[in-house]
Every structure is written in C-alpha cells, then in structure tokens.
N, C-alpha and C positions, 0 to 999 in steps of 0.2 A: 662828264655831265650827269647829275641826277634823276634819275628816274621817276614820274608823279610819284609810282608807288614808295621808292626811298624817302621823297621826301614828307609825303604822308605820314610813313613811319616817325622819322626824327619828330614832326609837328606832335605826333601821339605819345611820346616818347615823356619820361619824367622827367623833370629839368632839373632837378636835384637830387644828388646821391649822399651817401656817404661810406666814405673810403676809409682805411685800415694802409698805413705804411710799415713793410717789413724791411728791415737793408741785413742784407744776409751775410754777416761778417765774422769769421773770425776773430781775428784779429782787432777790429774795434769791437767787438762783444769782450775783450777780456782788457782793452783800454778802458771801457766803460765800468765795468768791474772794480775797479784800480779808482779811476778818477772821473768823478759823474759829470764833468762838463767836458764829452770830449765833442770835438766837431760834426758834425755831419752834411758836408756838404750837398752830397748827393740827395738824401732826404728832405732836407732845407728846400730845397731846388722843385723837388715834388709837392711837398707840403704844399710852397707857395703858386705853384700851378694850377692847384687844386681848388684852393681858396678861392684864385683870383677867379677863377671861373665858377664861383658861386656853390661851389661844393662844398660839402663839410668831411672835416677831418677826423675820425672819432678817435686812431689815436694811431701813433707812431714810435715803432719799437725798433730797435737794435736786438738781432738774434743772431746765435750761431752757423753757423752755413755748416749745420749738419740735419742730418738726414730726418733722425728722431726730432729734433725741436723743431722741422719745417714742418714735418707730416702733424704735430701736435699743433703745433701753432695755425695750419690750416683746416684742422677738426673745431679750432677755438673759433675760427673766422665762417665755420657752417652753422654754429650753436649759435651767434651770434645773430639777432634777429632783426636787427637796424643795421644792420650794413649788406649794402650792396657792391660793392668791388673790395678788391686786396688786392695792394701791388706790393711784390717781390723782387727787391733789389737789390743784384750781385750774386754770386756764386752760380752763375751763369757759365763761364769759360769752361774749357777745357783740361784745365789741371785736375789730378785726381782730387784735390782737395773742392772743388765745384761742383756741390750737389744739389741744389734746388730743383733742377728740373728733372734729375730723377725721384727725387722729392713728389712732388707736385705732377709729374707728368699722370701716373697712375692713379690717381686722386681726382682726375678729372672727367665727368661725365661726359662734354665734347669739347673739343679743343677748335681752333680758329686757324687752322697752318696759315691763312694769308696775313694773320699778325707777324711772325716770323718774318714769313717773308719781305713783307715790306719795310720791316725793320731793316733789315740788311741791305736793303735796296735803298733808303734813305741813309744810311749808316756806309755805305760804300760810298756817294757822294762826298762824306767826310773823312773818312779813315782808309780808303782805297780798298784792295783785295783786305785787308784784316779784320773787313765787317764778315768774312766769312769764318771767321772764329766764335761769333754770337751764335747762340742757341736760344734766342727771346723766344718763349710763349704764349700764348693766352688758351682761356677756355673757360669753361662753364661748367658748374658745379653746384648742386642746393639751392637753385634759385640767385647765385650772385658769380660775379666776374673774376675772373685772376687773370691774372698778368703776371710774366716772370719778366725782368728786361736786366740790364747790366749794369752794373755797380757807378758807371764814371759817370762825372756831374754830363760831358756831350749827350752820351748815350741816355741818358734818365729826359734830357730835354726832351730830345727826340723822340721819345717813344710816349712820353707823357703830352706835348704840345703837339705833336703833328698825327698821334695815332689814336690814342687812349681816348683824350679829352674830344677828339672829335665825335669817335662813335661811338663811345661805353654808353649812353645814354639808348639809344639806338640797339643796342646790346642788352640790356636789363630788358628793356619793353618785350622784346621777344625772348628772354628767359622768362619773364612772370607770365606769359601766355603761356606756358606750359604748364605751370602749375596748377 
C-alpha cells in the first residue's frame, strides 16, 4: 500500500525522462563491427518499454563489456545534460569476462540495494534459485539514474516493466532536490 507521502511524491515527480540505452556486449560489439545490422533483442525490448510509456529515447548503443569503455561511456552519460537515466545491459553475471558492475559500482554517488534485491526476488519467480547469480544494480550519480540489469530479453522485461518504469520518475524527483 502507498504511503500519502509516496504518493505525493510520484504526483510531484516529472512525467518525462529521457533515457540512454547501453547493452554491454562483447561479443555483439565486434558482430556489430563486422555487420551493422546485427539484432538486438534485448535493447529492442527496452527501447520499446520506454517509448511506450512516454519516455524518450535519446539514443542506444552497443558497447563492449569492458571496464574502460563502461567507466567512459558513463563519464559521457554525467556530461550529458538532457538525460536523466542510463540503463546498462548485460555483463552483469559472474564470469570473469562480466564487468559492468564493477564498472559502474565505484562511479556511483548512492546506490539503491532494494533494486538488486527485488530484482532477484521477481527473477526467482521465473528462473528458480539461478536468479541468485544476478548482480542487477541501480544508483545515483550527477543528478541522473543508472541501472545495471541482465543482458536476456526475460530479465531486461523485468527489470524495465515491473521496476524501472514504475519508480525512476519518483527517483529523479528526489535526485534533483539535491542539487
């Protein structure tokens, strides 16, 4: 149940953003390289989430799921002065090759751990114990939102329709009162 004061908030809250998509990939960074129409479903999936709920898109990239090009590409997403969120997806897991969040974890002024958590707690509904292999984050940083969530089209719904899109708005309002 909502709180008046929550729902004050959301009511105070800016009803439009605009977002930055990252999909943190390898291996389609150097498909994309090679041949410029490669798929993207997972991205596709966010985009149109994003849309449809009246957000704008300013643009959506395919980067490598390395260290340097996340840390640069989230210094590009602080210089940037019309956007308010960056979601990050993929290079979440456990393999040494998944560094986003150590990427981005140090990068952030406050983090959100009930993002995480809830993710995996939605995420265990669908995939059993193996939602405890996500390491999803969120946090706050220069006045706008990040998000780290998982590369797979389930996980990106997930965390985009039942978590993201609900409160980022709600999220932003109380980042720009700080400033």
């Amino acid at each position: 149940m909502m709180t008046e004061t929550s729902k004050q908030h959301k009511e105070q809250a800016p009803k439009k953003l605009s977002f930055a998509i990252y999909i943190c990939s390898t291996s389609r960074y150097h498909q994309m390289e090679k041949n410029k129409n490669i798929s993207d479903t997972s991205g596709d999936i966010i985009q149109n989430l994003i849309q449809t709920s009246e957000h704008d898109v300013l643009h959506k990239k395919i980067i490598l799921d390395d260290k340097a090009m996340i840390v640069k590409t989230f210094e590009e997403c602080l210089a940037t002065a019309d956007l308010d969120v960056a979601i990050f997806s993929g290079g979440t897991g456990i393999a040494s090759a998944d560094v986003t969040i150590e990427a981005i974890s140090p990068l952030l002024e406050k983090t959100l751990p009930g993002f995480g958590e809830f993710f995996r707690r939605l995420s265990f509904d669908e995939v059993g114990m193996a939602a405890l292999l996500s390491r999803a984050i969120a946090g706050v940083a220069g006045g706008k939102a990040f998000f780290c969530i998982p590369g797979s089209p389930n996980a990106v719904k997930i965390a985009v329709e039942k978590l993201i899109l609900p409160e980022v708005s709600h999220i932003i309002k109380h980042v720009r009162e700080q400033q």
